[in-house]
C-alpha positions in Angstrom: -22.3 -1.2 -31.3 -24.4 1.0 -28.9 -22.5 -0.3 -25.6 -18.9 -0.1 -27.8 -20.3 4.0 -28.2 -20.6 4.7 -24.7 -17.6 2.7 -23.8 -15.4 4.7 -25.6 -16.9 8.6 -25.2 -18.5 8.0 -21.7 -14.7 7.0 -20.6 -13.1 10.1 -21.7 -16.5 12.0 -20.9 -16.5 10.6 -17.6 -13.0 11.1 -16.3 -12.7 15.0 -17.7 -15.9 15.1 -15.9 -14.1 14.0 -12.6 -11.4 15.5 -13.3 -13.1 19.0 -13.8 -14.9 18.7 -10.1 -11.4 17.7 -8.1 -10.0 20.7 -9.8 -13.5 22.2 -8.3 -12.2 20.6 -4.9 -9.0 22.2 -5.3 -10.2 25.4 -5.6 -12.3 25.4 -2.8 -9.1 24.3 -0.6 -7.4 27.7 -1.8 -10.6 29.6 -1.0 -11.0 28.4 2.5 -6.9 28.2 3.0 -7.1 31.7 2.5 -10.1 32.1 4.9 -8.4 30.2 7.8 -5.4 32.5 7.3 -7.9 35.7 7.9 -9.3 34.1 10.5 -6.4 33.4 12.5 -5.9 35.9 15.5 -3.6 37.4 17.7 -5.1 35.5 20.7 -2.9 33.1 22.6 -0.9 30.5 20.6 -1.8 26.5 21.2 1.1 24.2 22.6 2.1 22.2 19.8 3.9 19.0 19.6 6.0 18.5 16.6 6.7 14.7 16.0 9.5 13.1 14.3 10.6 9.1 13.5 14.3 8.4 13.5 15.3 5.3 12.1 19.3 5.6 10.9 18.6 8.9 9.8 22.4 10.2 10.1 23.1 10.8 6.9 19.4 12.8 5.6 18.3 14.1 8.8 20.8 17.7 9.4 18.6 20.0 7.3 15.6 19.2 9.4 17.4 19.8 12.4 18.7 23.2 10.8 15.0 23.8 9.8 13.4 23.1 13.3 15.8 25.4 14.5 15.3 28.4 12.6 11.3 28.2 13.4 9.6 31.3 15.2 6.8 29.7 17.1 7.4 29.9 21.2 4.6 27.3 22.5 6.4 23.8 20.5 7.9 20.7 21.6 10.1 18.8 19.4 9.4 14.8 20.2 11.8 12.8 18.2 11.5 8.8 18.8 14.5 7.2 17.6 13.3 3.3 16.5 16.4 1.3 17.1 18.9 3.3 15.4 22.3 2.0 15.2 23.9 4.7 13.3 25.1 8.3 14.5 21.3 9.6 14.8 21.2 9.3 18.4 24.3 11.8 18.9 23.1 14.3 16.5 19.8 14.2 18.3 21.3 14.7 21.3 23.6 17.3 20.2 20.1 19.1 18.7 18.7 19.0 22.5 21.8 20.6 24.2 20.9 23.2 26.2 16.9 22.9 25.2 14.1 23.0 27.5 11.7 21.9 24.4 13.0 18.9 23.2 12.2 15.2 24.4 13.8 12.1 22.9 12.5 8.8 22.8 14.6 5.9 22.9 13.1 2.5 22.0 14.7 -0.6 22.3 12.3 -2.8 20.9 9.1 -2.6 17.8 7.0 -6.0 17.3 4.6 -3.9 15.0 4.1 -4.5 11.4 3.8 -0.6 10.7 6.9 0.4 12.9 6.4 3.9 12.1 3.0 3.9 13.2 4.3 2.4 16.8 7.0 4.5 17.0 4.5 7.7 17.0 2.1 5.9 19.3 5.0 6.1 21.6 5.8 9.6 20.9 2.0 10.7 21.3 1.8 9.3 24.4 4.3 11.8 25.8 2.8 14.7 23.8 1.7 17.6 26.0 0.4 19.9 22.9 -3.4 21.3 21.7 -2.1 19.8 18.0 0.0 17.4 16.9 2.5 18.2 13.9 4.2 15.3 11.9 7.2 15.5 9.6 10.0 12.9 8.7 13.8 13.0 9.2 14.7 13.3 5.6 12.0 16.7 5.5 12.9 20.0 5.6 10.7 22.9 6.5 9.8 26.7 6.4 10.8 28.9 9.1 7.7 29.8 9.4 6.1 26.5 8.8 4.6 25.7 12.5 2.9 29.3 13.0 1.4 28.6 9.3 -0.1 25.3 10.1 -1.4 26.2 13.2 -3.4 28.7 11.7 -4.9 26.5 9.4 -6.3 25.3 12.6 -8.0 28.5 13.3 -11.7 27.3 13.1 -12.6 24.6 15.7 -14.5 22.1 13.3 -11.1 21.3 11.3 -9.4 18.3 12.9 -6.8 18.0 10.4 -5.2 19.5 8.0 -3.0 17.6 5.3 -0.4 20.3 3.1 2.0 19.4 0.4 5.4 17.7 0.3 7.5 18.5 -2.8 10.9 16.8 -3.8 14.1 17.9 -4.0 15.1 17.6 -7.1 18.8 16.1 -6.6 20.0 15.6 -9.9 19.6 16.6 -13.3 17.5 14.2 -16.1 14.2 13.3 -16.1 14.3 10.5 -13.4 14.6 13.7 -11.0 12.1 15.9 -12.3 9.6 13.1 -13.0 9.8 13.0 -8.9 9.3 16.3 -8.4 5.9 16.1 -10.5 5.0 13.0 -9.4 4.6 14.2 -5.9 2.4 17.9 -6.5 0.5 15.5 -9.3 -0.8 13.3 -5.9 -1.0 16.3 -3.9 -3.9 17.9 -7.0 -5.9 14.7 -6.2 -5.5 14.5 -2.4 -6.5 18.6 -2.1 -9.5 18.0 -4.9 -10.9 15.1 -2.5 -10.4 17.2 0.4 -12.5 20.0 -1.1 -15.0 17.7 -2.4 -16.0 16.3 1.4 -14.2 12.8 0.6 -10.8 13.3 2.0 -8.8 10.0 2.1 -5.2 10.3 2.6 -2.4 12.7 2.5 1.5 13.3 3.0 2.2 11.9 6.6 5.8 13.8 6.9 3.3 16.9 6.6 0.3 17.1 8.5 -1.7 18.5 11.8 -4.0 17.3 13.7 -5.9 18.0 16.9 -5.8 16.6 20.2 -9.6 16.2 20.3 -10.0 14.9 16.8 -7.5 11.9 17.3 -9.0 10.8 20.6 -12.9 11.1 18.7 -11.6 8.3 16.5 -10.0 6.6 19.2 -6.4 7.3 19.6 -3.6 6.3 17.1 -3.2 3.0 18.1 -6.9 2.4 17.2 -6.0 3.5 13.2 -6.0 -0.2 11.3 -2.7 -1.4 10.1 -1.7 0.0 6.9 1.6 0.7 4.7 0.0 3.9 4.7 -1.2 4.6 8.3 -1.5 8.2 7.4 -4.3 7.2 4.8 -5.5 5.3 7.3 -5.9 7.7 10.1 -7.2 10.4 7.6 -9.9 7.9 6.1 -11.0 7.0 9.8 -11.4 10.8 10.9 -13.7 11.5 7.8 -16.1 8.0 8.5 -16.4 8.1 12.2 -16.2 11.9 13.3 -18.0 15.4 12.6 -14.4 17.0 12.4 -13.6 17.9 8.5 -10.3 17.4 6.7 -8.8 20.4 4.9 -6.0 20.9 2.6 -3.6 23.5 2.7 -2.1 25.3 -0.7 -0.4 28.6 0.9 3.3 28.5 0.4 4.1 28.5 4.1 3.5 25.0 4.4 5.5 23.6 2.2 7.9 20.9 2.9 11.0 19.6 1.0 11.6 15.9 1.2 15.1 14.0 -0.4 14.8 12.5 -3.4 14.9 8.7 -4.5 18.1 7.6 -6.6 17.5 4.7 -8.1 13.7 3.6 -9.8 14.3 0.8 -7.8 13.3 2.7 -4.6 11.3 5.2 -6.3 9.0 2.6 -7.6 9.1 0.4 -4.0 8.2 4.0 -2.3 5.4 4.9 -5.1 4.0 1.4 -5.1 3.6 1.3 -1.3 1.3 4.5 -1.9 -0.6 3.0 -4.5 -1.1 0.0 -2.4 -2.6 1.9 0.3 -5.4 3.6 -1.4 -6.3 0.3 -3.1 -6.5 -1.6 -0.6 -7.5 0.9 2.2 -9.2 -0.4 5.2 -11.9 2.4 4.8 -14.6 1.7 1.9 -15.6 5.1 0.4 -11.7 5.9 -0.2 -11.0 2.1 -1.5 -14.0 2.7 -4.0 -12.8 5.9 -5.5 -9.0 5.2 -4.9 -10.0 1.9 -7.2 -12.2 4.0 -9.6 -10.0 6.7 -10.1 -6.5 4.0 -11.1 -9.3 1.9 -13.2 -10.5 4.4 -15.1 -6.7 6.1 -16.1 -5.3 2.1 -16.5 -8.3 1.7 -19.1 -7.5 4.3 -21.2 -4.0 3.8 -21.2 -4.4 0.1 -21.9 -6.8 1.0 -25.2 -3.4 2.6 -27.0 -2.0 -0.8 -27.6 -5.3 -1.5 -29.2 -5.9 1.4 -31.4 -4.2 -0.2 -34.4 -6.7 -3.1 -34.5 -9.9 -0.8 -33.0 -8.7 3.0 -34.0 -12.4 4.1 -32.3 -11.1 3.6 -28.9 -8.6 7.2 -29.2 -11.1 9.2 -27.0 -10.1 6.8 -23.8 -6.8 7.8 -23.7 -7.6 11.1 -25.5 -9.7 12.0 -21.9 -6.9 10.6 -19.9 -4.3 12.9 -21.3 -6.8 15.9 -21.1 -7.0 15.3 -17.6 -3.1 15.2 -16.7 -2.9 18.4 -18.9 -5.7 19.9 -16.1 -3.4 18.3 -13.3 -0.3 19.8 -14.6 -2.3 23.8 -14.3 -3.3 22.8 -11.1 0.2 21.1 -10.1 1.7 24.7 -10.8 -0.7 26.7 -9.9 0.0 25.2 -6.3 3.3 24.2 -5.8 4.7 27.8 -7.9 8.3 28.1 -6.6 9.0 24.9 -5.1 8.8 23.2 -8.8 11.9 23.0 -10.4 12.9 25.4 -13.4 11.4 26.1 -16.4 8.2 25.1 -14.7 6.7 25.0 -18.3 8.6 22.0 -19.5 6.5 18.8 -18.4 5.2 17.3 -21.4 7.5 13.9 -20.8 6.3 13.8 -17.2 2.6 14.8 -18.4 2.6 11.8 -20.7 4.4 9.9 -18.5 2.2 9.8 -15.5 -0.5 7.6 -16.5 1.5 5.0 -18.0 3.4 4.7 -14.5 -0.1 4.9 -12.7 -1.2 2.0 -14.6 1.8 0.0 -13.9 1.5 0.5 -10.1 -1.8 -0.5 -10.5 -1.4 -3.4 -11.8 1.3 -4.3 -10.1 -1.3 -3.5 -7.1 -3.4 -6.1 -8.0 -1.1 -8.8 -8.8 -0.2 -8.5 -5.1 3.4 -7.6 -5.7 4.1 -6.3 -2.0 6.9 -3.5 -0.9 9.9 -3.2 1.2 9.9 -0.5 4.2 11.8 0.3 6.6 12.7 -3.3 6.5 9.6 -4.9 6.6 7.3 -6.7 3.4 4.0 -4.4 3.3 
């Protein structure tokens, strides 16, 4: 009776209890967010190299172009490394370049990789000239400002990256489309919570920074283990093997829009292939709380089925639902505008969350493996 006692309070205890010091983490991001902003000069501006994957992109890739147009920082390269497209992206990147001094295309013709994203941008990094190294995806769109307001969350020498949020377009009405659009600041809460609390292990690849010297301390990118997250990956590596920390941006300036699934078929192959990557990361300390973190919310949402036949098991989920009520403050609180309106109505996406958590967990473990980019990962 004792161990059935602190099985069911020291659950909820013990996630609120988490939960309560990310949200710590979280506010410690928008404390020193706020600092690097003030810190930031006037001095000279860093080269930067912007970074961009193509794969038959044609038909989601115009508003970035549009977006990387309209920016207003001087010292940036655009490198766009087209994999093997065999669509129209090729001419629209080539009509993008016309008359630019600052844009390089890569063309390749072959990609034996498992992660072919990852070699594409080995590719494109070898032909980067810039101080830092700014990633986004064709399907993104971006601030005007967004480049200048990255690179000042650069502003102190000890950061060697700096992971910000991507939000989703919401593209259609119902809840299938706002459930994305939560689903993606819910992540961001727990990857800016981990940041703040020193254990940083992942973030949004289509929008982060990075500097020269940090990814040659941890070996260059070719040296980040294969993953069907390789931005996990990289992130997890810089934390274990360098001195360089790992922050997380909140300030409005860096947000990026990204298009949204349209069918749960590829919502749930896209969100499973996330899941998969913190589960089974190649780096220990962000596999053990990755695991810890999906165990304890798959626990709690697993004891509902069971409350008929042992009714003292409510405070499990009881905890697990006060938690995604503290996500959904902090999911506002940070994303503000880029949420869809009225920002106030997420009670089916609240309660929602966990139960889809739990099912890509355990799909997770029952090995159930994803499509990308045409490859099983």
């Amino acid at each position: 009776m004792i161990l059935y006692d602190i099985l069911r309070y020291g659950h909820g205890i013990f996630f609120v209890g988490l939960q309560t010091c990310l949200m710590g983490g979280v506010f410690r991001e928008w404390r020193r967010d706020r600092q690097a902003c003030r810190l930031a000069g006037s001095g000279a501006a860093p080269r930067v190299s912007v970074l961009v994957p193509i794969h038959n992109e044609e038909r989601r890739m115009e508003g970035l172009l549009q977006s990387l147009a309209a920016q207003d920082y001087e010292w940036a390269e655009y490198i766009f490394i087209d994999d093997r497209s065999t669509d129209e992206s090729p001419a629209l990147l080539s009509r993008f370049a016309a008359g630019r001094r600052d844009v390089k295309i890569i063309t390749l013709g072959e990609n034996p990789a498992s992660n072919h994203k990852q070699y594409a941008l080995g590719k494109g990094l070898e032909q980067a000239r810039g101080e830092f190294f700014l990633f986004t995806d064709a399907d993104c769109e971006v601030k005007p400002g967004w480049i200048r307001a990255m690179v000042q969350r650069m502003a102190d020498d000890g950061v060697g990256a700096v992971i910000a949020p991507v939000f989703k377009k919401e593209e259609g009405r119902g809840f299938f489309y706002s459930y994305q659009c939560y689903d993606h600041v819910v992540r961001y809460v727990y990857l800016a919570g981990a940041a703040g609390l020193g254990a940083a292990g992942g973030g949004f690849g289509n929008n982060l920074i990075l500097r020269r010297a940090c990814l040659e301390a941890v070996g260059g990118y070719g040296a980040v283990p294969p993953s069907p997250t390789e931005d996990a990956a990289l992130i997890s590596r810089i934390r274990a093997l360098t001195q360089y920390e790992v922050r997380a941006a909140v300030g409005p300036g860096t947000h990026v829009k990204t298009g949204a699934e349209h069918s749960w078929k590829t919502f749930i192959n896209q969100t499973l292939r996330w899941n998969n990557g913190g589960l089974f990361s190649p780096e220990m300390l962000t596999r053990i709380n990755y695991n810890l973190l999906m165990i304890v919310i798959s626990t709690g949402i697993l004891a509902i089925p069971l409350l008929p036949f042992f009714p003292g098991l409510w405070p499990m989920p009881l905890g697990v639902f006060i938690v995604m009520i503290e996500n959904t403050i902090g999911s506002l609180c940070i994303a503000k505008s880029s949420l869809p309106r009225p920002r106030f109505c997420w009670i089916p996406e609240l309660l929602f969350t966990p139960v889809y958590f739990t099912l890509m967990t355990i799909m997770g473990y029952l090995g159930i493996k994803t499509n990308w980019k045409g490859s099983r990962v």
